[in-house]
N, C-alpha and C positions, 0 to 999 in steps of 0.2 A: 504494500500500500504506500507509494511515492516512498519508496526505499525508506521507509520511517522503521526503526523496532520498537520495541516494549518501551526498553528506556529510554529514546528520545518520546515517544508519548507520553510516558507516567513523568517524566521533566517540565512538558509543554502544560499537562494538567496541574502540575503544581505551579508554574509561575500562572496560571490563569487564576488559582485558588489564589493565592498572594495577592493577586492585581484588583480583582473582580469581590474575593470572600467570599467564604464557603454560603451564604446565604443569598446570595443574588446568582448564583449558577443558576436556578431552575426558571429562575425568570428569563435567563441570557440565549438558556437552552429553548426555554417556546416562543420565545420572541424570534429564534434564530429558526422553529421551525415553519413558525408561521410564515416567514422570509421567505424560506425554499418552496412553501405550500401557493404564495401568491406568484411568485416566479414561475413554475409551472405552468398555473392558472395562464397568468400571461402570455406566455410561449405557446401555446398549445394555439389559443386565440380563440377560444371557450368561453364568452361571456356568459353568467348568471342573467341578464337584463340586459335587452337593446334596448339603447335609448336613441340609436341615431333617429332622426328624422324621414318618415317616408318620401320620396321625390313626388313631383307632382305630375302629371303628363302635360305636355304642352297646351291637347284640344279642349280638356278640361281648365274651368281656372274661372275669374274673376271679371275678367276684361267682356266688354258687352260685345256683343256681333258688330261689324264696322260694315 
């Protein structure tokens, strides 16, 4: 996994505990998956809601007969 071992991992997670503290990991960690969760969403290009706007047809419309 990018040529990483145990102990350059169990090293990166301790300066994160150091940096961050043991009690704001789980917020760091769902914040970080929601991140990847909307990234996805966005790539895909899967909206939940259209809101663009229907086009209109040209014959149809507002302008009176001339």
């Amino acid at each position: 996994m990018f040529g990483l071992g145990i102990t350059e991992l169990l090293i990166i997670l301790g300066l994160v505990i150091l940096i961050f503290g043991a009690r704001r990991l789980p917020e760091l960690g769902s914040g970080l998956g929601k991140a990847i969760k909307n990234f996805k969403a966005g790539v895909t290009g899967k909206d939940e809601i259209d809101v663009t706007p229907q086009a209109e047809e040209p014959g149809s419309g507002d302008q009176p007969p001339s």
